[in-house]
Backbone of each chain as nested JSON, in Angstrom:
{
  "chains": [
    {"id": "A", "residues": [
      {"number": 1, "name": "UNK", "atoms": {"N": [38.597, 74.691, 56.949], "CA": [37.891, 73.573, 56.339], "C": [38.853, 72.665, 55.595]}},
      {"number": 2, "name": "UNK", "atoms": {"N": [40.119, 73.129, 54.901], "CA": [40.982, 72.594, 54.376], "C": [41.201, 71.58, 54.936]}},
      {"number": 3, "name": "UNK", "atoms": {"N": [41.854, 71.955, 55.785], "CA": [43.121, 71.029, 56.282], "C": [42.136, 70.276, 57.36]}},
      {"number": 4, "name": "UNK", "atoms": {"N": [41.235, 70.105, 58.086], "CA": [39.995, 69.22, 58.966], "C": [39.692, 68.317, 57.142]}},
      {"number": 5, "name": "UNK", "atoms": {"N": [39.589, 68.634, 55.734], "CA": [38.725, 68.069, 55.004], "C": [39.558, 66.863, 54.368]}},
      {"number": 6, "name": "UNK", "atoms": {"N": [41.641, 67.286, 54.526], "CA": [42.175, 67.004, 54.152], "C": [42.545, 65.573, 54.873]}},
      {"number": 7, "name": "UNK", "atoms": {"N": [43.023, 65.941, 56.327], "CA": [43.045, 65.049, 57.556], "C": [42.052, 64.021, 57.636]}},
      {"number": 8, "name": "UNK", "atoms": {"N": [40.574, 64.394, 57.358], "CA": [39.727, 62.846, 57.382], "C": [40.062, 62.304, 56.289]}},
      {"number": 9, "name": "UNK", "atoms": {"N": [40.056, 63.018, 55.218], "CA": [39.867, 61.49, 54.577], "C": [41.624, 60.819, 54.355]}},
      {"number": 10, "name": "UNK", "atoms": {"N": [42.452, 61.721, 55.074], "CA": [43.602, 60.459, 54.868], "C": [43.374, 59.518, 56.114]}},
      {"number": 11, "name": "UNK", "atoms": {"N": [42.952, 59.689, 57.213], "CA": [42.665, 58.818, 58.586], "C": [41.756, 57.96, 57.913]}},
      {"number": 12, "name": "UNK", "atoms": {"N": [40.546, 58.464, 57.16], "CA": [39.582, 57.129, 56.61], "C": [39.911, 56.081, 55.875]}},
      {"number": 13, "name": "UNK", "atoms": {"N": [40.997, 56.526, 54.832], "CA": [41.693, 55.866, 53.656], "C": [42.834, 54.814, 54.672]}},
      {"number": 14, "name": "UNK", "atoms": {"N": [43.405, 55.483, 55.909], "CA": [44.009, 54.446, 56.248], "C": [43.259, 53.576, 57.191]}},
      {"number": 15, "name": "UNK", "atoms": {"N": [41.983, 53.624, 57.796], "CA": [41.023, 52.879, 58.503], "C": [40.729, 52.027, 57.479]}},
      {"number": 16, "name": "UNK", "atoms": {"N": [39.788, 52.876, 56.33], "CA": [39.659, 51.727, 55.701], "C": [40.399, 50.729, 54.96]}},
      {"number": 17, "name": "UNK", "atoms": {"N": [41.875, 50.671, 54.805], "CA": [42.472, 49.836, 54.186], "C": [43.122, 49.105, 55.549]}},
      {"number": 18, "name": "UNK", "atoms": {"N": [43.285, 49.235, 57.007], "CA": [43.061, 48.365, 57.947], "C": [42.496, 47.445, 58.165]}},
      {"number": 19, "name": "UNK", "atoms": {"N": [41.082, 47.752, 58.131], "CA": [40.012, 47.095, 58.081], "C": [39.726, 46.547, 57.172]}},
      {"number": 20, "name": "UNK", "atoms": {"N": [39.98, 46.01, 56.044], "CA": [40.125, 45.325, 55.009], "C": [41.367, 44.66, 55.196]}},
      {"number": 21, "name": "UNK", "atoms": {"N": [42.503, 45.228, 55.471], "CA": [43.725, 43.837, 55.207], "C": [44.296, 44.066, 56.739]}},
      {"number": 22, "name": "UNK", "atoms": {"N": [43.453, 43.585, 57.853], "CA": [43.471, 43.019, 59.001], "C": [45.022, 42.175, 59.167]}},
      {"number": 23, "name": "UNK", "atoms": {"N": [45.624, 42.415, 59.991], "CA": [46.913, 41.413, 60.74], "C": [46.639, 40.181, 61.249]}},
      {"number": 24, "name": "UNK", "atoms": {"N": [46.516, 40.094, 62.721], "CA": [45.885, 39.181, 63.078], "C": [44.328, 39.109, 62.822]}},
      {"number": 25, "name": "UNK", "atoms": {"N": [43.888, 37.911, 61.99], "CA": [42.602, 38.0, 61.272], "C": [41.658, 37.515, 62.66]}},
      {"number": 26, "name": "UNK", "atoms": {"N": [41.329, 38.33, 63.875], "CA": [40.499, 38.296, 64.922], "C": [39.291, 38.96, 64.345]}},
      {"number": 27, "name": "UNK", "atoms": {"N": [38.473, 38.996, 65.111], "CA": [37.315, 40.221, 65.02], "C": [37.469, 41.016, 66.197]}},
      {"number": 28, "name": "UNK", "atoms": {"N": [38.309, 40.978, 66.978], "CA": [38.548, 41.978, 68.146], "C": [39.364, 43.645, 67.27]}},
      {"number": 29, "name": "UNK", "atoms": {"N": [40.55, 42.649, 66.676], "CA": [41.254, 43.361, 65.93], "C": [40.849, 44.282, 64.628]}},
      {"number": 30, "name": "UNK", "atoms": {"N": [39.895, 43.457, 64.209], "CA": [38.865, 44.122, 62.696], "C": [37.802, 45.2, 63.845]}},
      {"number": 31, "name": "UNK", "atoms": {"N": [37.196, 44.795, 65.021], "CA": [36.427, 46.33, 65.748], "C": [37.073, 46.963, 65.9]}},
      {"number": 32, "name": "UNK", "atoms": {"N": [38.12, 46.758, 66.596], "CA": [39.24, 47.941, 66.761], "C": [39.745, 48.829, 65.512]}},
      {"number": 33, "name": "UNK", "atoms": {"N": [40.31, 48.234, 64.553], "CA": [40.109, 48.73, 63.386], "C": [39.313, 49.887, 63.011]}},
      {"number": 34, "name": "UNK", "atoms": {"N": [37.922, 49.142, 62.682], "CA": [36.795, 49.581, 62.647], "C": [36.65, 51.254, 63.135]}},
      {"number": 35, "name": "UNK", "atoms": {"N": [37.054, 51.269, 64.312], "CA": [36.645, 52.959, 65.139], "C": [37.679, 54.206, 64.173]}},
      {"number": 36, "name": "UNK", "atoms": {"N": [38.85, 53.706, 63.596], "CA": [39.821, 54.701, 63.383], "C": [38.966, 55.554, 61.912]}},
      {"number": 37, "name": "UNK", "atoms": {"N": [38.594, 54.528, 60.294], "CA": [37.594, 55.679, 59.71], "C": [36.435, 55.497, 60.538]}},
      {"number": 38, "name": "UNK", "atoms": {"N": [36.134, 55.825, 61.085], "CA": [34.896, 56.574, 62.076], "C": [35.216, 57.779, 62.473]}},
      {"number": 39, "name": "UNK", "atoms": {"N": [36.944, 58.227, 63.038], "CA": [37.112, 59.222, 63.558], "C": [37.04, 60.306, 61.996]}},
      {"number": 40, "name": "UNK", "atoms": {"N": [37.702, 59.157, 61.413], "CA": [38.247, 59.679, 59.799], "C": [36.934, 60.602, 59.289]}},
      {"number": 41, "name": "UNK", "atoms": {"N": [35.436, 59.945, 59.425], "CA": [34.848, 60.209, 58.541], "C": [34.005, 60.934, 59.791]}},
      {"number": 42, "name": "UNK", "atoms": {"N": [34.278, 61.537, 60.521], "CA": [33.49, 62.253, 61.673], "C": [34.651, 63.578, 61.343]}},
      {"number": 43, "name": "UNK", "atoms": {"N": [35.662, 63.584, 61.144], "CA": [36.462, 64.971, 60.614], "C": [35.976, 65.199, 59.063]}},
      {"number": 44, "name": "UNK", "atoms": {"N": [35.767, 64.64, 58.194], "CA": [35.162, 64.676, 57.474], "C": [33.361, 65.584, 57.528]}},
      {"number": 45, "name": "UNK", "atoms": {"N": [32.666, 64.779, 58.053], "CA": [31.732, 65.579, 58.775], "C": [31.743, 67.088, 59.344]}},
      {"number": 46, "name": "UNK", "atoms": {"N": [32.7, 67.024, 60.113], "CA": [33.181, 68.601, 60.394], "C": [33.311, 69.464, 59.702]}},
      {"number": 47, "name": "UNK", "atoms": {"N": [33.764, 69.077, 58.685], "CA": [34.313, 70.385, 57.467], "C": [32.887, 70.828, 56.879]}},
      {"number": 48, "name": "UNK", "atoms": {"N": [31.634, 70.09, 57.107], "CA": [30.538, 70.617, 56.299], "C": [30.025, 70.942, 57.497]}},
      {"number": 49, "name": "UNK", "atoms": {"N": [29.674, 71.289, 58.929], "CA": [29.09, 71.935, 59.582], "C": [27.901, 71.512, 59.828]}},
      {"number": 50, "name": "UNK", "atoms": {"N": [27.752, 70.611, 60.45], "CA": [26.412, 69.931, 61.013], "C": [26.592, 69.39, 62.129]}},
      {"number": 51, "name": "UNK", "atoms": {"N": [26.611, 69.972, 63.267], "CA": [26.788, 69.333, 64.64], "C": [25.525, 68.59, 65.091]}},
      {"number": 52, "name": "UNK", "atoms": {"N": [24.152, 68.395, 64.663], "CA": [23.366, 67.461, 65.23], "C": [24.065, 65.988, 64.364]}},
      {"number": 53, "name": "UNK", "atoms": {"N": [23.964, 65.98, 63.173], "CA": [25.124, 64.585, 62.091], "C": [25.916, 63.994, 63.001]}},
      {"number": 54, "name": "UNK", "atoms": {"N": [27.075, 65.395, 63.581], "CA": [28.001, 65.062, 63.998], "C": [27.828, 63.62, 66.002]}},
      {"number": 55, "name": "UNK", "atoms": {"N": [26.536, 64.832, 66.416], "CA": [26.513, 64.192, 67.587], "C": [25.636, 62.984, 67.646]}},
      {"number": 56, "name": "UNK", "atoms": {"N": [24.656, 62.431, 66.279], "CA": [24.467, 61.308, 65.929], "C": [24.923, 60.375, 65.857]}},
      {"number": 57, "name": "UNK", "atoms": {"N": [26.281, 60.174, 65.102], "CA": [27.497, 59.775, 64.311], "C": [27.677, 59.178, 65.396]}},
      {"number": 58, "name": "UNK", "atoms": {"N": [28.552, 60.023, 66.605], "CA": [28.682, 59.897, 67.523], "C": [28.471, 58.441, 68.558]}},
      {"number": 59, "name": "UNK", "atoms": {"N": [27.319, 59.272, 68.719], "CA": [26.271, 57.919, 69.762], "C": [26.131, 56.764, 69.015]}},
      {"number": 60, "name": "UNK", "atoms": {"N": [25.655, 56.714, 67.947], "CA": [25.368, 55.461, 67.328], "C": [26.721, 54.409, 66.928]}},
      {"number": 61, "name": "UNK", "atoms": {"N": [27.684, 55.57, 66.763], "CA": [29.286, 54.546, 66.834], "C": [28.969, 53.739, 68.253]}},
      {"number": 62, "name": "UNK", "atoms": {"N": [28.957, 54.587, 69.01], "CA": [29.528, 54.063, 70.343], "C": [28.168, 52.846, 70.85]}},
      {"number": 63, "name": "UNK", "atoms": {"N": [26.592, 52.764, 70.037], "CA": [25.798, 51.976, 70.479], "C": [26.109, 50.988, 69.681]}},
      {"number": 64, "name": "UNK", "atoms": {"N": [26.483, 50.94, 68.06], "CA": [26.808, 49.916, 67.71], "C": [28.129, 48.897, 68.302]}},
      {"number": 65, "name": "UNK", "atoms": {"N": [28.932, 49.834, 68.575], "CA": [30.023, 48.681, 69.205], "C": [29.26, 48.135, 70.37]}},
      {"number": 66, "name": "UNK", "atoms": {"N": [28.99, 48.724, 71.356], "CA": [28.531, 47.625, 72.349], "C": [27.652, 46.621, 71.927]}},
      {"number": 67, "name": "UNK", "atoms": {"N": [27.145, 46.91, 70.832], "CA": [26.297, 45.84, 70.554], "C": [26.928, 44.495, 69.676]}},
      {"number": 68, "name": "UNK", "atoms": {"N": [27.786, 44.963, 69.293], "CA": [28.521, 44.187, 68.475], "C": [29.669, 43.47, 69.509]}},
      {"number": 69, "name": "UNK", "atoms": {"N": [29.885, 43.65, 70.629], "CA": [30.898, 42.853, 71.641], "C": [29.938, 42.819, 72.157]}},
      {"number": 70, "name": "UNK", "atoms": {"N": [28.623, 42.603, 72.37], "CA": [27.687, 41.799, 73.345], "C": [27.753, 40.421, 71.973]}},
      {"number": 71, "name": "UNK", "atoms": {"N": [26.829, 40.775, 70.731], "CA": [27.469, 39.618, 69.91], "C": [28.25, 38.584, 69.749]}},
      {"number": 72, "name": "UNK", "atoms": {"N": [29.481, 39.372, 69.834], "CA": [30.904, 38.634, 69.699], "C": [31.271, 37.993, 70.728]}},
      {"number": 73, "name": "UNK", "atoms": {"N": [30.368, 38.346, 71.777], "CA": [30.901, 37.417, 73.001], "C": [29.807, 36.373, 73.5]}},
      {"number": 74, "name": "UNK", "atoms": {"N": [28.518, 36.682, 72.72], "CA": [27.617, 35.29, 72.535], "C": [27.96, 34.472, 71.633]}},
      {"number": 75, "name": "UNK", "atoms": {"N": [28.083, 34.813, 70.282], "CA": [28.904, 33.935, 69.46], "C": [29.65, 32.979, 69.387]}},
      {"number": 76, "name": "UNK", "atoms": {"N": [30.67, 33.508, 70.238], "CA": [31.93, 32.816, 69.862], "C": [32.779, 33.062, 71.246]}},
      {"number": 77, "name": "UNK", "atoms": {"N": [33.108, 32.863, 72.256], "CA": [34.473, 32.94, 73.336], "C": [35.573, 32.908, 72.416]}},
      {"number": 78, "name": "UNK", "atoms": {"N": [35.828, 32.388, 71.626], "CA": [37.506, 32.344, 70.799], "C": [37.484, 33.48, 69.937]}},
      {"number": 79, "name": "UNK", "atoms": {"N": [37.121, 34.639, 70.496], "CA": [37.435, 35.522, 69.309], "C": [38.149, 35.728, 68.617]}}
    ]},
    {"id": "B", "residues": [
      {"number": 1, "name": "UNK", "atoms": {"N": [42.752, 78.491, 63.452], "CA": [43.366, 77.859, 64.048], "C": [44.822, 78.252, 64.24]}},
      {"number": 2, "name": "UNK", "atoms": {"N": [46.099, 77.933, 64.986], "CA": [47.611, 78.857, 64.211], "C": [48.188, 77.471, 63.551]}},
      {"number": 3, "name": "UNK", "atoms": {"N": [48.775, 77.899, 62.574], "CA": [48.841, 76.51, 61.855], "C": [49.939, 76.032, 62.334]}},
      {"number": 4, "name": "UNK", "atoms": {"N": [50.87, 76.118, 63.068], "CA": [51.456, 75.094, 63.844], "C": [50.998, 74.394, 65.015]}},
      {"number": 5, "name": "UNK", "atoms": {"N": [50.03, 74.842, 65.675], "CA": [49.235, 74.172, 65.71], "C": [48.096, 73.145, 65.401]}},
      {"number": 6, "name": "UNK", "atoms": {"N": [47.805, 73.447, 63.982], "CA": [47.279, 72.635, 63.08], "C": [47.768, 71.697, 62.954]}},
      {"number": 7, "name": "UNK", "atoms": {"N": [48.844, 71.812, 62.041], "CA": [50.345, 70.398, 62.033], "C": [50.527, 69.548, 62.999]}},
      {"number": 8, "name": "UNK", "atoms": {"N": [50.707, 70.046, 64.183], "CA": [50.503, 69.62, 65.532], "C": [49.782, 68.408, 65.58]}},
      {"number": 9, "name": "UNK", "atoms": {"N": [49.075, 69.075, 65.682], "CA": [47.553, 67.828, 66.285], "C": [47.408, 67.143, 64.542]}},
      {"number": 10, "name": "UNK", "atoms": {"N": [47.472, 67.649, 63.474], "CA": [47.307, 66.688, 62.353], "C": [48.297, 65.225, 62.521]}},
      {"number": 11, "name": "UNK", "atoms": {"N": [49.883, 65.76, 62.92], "CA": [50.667, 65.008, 63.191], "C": [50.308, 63.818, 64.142]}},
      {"number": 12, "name": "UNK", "atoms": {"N": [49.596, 64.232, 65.413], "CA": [49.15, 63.428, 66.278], "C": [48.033, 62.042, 65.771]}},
      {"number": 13, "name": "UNK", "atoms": {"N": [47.207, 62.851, 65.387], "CA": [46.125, 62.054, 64.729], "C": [46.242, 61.108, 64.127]}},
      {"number": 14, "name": "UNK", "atoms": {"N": [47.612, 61.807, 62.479], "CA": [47.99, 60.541, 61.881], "C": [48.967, 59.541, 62.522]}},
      {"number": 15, "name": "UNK", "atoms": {"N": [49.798, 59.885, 63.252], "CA": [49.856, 58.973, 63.957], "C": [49.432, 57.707, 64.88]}},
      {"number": 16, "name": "UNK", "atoms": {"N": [48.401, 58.363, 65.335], "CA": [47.552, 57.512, 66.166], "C": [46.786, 56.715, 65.149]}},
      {"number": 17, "name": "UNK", "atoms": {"N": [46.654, 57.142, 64.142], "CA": [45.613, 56.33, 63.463], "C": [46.7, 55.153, 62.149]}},
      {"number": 18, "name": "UNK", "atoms": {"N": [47.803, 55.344, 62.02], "CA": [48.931, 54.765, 61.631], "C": [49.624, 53.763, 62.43]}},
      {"number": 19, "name": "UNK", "atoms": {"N": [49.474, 54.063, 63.897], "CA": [49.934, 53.12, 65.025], "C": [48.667, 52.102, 65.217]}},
      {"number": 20, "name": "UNK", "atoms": {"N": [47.688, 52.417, 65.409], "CA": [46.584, 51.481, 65.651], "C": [46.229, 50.875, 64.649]}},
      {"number": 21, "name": "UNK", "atoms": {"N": [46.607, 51.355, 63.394], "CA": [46.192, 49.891, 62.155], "C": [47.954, 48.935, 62.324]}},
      {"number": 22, "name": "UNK", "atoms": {"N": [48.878, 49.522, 62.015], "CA": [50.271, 48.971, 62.024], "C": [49.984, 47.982, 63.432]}},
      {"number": 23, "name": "UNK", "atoms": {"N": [50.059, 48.036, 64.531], "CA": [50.229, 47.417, 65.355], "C": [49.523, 45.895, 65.917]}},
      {"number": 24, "name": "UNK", "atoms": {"N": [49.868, 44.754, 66.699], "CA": [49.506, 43.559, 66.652], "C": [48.518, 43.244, 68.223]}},
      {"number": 25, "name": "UNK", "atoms": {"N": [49.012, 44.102, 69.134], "CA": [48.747, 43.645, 70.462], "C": [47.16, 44.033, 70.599]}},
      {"number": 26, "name": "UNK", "atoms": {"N": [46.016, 43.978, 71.052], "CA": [45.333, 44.412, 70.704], "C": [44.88, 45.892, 72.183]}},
      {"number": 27, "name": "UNK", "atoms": {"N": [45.577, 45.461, 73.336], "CA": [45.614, 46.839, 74.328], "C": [46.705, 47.956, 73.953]}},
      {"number": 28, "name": "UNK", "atoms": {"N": [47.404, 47.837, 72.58], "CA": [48.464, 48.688, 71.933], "C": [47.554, 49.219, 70.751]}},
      {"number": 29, "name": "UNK", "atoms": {"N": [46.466, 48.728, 70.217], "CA": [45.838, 49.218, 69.835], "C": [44.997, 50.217, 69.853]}},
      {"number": 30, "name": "UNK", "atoms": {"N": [44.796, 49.644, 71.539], "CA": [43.374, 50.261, 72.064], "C": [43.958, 52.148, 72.597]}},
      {"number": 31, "name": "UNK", "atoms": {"N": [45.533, 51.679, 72.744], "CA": [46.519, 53.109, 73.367], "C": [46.449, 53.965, 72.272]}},
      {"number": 32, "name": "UNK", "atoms": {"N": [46.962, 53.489, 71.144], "CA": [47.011, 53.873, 69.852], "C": [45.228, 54.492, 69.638]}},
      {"number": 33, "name": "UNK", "atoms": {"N": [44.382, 54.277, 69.878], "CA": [43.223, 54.574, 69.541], "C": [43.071, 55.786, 70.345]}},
      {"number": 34, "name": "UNK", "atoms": {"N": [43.466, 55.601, 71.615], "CA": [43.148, 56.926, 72.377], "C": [44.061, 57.792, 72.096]}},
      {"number": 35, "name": "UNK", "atoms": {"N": [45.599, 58.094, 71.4], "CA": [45.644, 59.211, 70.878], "C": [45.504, 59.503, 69.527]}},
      {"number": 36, "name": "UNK", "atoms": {"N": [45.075, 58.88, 68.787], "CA": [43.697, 58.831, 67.479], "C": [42.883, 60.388, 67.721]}},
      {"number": 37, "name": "UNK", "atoms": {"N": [42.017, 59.942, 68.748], "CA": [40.978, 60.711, 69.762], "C": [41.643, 62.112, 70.443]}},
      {"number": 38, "name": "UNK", "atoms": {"N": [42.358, 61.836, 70.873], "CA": [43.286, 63.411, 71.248], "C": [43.827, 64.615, 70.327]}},
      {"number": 39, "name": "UNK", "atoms": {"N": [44.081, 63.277, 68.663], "CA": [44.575, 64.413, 68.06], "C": [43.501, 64.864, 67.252]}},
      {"number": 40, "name": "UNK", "atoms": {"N": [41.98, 63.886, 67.772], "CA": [40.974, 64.876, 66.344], "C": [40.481, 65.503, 67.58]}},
      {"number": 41, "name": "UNK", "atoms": {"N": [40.226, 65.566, 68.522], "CA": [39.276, 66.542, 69.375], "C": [39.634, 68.104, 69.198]}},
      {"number": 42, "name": "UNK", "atoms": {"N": [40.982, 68.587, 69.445], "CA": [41.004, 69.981, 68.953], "C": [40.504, 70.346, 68.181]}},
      {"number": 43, "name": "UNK", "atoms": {"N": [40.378, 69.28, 66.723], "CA": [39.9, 70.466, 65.471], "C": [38.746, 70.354, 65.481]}},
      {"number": 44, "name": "UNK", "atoms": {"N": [37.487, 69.494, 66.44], "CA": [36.51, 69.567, 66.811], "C": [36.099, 70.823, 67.605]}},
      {"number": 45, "name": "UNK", "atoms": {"N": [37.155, 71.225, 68.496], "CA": [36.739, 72.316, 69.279], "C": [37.647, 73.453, 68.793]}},
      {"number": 46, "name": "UNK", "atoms": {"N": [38.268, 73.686, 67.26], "CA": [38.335, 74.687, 66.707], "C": [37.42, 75.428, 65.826]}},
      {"number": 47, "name": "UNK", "atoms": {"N": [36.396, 74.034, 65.23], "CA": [35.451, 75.061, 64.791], "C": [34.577, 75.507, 65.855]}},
      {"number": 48, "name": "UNK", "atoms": {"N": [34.448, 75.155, 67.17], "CA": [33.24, 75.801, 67.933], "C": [32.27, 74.898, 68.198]}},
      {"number": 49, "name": "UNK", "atoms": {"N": [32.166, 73.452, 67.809], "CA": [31.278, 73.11, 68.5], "C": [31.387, 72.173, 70.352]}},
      {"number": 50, "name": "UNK", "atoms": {"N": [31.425, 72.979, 70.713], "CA": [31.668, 72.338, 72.547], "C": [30.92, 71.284, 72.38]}},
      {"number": 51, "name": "UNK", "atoms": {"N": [29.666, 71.074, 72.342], "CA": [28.704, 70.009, 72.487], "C": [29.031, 68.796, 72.137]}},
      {"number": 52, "name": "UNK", "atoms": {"N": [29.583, 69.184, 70.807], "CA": [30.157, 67.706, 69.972], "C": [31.041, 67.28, 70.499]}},
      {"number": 53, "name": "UNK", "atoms": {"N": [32.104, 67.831, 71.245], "CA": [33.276, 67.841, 71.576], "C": [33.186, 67.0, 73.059]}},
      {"number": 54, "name": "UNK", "atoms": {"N": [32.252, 67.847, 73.545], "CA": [31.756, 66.674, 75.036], "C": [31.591, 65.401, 74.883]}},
      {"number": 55, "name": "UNK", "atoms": {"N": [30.278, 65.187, 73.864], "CA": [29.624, 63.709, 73.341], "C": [30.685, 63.001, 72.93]}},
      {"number": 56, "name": "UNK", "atoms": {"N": [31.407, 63.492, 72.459], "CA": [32.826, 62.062, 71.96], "C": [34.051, 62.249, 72.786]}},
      {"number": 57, "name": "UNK", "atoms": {"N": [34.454, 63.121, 73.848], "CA": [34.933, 62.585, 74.68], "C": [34.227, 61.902, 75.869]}},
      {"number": 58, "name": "UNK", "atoms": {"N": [33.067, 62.754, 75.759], "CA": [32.482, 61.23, 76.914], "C": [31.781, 59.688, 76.194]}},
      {"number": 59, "name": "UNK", "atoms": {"N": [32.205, 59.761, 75.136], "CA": [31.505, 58.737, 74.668], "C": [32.627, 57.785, 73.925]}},
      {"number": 60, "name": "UNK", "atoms": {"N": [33.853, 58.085, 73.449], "CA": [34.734, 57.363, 73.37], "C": [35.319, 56.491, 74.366]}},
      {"number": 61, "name": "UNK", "atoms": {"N": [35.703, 57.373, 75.845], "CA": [36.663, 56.153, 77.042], "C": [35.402, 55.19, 76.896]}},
      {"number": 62, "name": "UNK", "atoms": {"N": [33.892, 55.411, 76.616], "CA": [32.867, 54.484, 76.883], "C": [33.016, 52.967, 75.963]}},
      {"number": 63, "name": "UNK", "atoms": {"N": [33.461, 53.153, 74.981], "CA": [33.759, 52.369, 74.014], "C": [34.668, 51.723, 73.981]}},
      {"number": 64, "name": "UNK", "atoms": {"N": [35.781, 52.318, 74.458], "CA": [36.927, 51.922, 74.504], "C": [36.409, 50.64, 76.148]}},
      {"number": 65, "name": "UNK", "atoms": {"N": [36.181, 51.066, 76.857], "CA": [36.106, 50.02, 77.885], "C": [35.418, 49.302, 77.587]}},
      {"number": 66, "name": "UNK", "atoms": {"N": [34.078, 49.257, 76.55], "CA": [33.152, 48.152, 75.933], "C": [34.311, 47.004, 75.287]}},
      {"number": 67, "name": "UNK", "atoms": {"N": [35.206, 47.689, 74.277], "CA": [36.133, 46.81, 73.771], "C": [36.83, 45.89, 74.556]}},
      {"number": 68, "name": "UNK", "atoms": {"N": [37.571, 46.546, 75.715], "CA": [38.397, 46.158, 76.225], "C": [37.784, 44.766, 77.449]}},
      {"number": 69, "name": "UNK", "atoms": {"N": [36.387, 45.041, 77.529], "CA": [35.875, 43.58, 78.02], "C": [36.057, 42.611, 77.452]}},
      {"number": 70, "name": "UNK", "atoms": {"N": [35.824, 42.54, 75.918], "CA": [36.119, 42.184, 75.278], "C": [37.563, 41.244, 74.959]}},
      {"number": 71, "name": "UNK", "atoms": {"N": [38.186, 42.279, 74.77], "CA": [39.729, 42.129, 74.753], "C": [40.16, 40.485, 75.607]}},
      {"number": 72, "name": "UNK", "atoms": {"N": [39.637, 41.176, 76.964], "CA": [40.078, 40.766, 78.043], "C": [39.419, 39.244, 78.037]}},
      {"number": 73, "name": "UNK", "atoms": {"N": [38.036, 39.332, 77.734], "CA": [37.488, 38.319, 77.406], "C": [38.345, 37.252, 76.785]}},
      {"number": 74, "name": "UNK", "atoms": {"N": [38.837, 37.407, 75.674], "CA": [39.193, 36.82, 74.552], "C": [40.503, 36.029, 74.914]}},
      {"number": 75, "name": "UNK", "atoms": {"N": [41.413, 36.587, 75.497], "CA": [42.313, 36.747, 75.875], "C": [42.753, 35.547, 77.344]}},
      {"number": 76, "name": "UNK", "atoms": {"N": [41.451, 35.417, 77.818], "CA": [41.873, 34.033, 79.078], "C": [41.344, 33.061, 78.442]}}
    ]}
  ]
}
C-alpha cells in the first residue's frame, strides 16, 4: 500500500502542476496533460481497495475525453 | 511485490509522467503517456485486481486514439 500510496500522489502533484502551468498554452496540450493525475489519482485509488471506484474512474476518464475532443473540435478547428 | 521490482516500474511511471508534462510535441506526449500507462498497470495487477487491469488497458489505447484525432486535427 506504501509505495502504490506514495507513487500516486507524486504522479498527481506532477499532473497537477502540468496542467496548471501548461507550455504551449493549447487545449490539446492541457487534455493531454489532463490524463497523467488521472493515472496519479487512480494509484491513489488502489491503495484503498475498491475495484468497482476503480473501474468507474476508469470509463468515465475515457467518456469524458471523447467528449471533450468532440467539443474541441466543434468549437474551435485552431486548437 | 519484489521491491526491485517495485522501483522498477515506480521508475517507469515517474518517468513517463515527467516526460509527458516536460515535453512540447504533442504525439511525444501522447508516447510519453503510453509509458505513464505501462508503468502503473503492474501495480494494478499486483494487488490482484485483473478486471481493473483489463478496463484500462483496453480503455486507455481508446483514448489515446480519441486524442490523437484530435491532434491530427489541429495540426493541418
Amino acid at each position: 500500500m506504501n509505495t502504490t500510496f506514495i507513487l500516486g500522489l507524486a504522479i498527481l502533484l506532477i499532473g497537477v502542476f502540468s496542467v496548471a502551468f501548461v507550455r504551449p498554452k493549447t487545449y490539446i496540450a492541457r487534455l493531454i496533460n489532463l490524463e497523467i493525475p488521472g493515472w496519479g489519482l487512480l494509484l491513489v485509488m488502489l491503495a484503498y481497495d475498491e475495484a468497482l471506484a476503480l473501474m468507474t474512474f476508469i470509463a468515465v476518464t475515457a467518456i469524458s475525453t471523447f467528449v471533450i475532443v468532440r467539443l474541441m473540435e466543434w468549437r474551435d478547428a485552431s486548437c | 511485490m519484489i521491491l526491485a521490482l517495485e522501483i522498477a516500474f515506480g521508475l517507469i511511471a515517474l518517468a513517463g509522467a515527467l516526460s509527458a508534462a516536460l515535453l512540447k510535441d504533442p504525439y511525444a506526449k501522447l508516447i510519453a503517456l503510453g509509458i505513464l500507462v505501462s508503468g502503473a498497470l503492474p501495480f494494478i495487477v499486483d494487488r490482484g485486481y485483473l478486471d481493473v487491469a483489463i478496463v484500462a488497458s483496453l480503455i486507455a489505447p481508446i483514448s489515446t486514439i480519441f486524442v490523437l484525432m484530435a491532434v491530427r486535427r489541429a495540426e493541418t
